[in-house]
N, C-alpha and C positions, 0 to 999 in steps of 0.2 A: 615262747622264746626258747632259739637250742642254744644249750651252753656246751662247750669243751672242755674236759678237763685233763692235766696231765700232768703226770708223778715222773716227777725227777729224785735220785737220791744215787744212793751207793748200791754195790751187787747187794743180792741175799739181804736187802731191808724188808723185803715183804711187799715192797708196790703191786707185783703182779694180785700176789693173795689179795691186796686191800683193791685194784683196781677190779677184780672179776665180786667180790663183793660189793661194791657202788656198783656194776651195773647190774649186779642182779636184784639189788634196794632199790633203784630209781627205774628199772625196767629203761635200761639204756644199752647203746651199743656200747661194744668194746674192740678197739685195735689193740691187739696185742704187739709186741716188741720182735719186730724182723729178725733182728741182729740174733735175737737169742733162736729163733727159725732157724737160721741162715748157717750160724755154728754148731746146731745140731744135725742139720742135712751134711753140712763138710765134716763135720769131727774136727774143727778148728775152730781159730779165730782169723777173720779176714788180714789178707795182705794189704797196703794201704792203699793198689791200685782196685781191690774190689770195695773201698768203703765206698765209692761215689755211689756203686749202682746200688748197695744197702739201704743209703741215708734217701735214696731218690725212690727206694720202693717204699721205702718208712713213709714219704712224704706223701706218695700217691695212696696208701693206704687210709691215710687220715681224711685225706681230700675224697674218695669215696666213700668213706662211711659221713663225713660231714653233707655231704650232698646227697645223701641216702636220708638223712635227718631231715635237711629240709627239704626237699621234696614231700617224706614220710608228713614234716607237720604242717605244709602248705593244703595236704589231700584231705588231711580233718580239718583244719580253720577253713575250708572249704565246703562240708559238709552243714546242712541245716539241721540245726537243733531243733528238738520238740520243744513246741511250746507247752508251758506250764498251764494245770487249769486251776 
């Protein structure tokens, strides 16, 4: 079974720190935060006609790594175990 998980809070709480430590404890992927891409490529914070295409790569990001998981755990439950002797 893939689970998702995802850290909401305030700037500078540490989600980033605490999310790349869960996936490196659960040996899981990780999407990281566009937005915070996105303001270090511009040296800004978006205008409010660029948050659409932000919140939509935010979203495509997730949607590829989520389908990256299942896929990834469809090709081992797929996979024949050895039998024990």
């Amino acid at each position: 079974m893939s689970r998702i998980v995802a850290l909401l809070g305030a700037e500078c709480t540490g989600k980033s720190t605490l999310a790349e430590a869960l996936a490196r404890r659960f040996s899981a992927g990780l999407v990281t935060e566009y937005l915070r891409e996105w303001c270090d490529t511009h040296g800004r914070t978006p205008h409010q006609h660029e948050q659409a295409h932000i919140a939509a790569e935010q979203a495509r990001r997730i949607d590829t790594a989520a389908r990256r998981q299942v896929s990834s755990t469809s090709r081992e439950s797929g996979r024949r175990r050895p039998r024990s002797m």
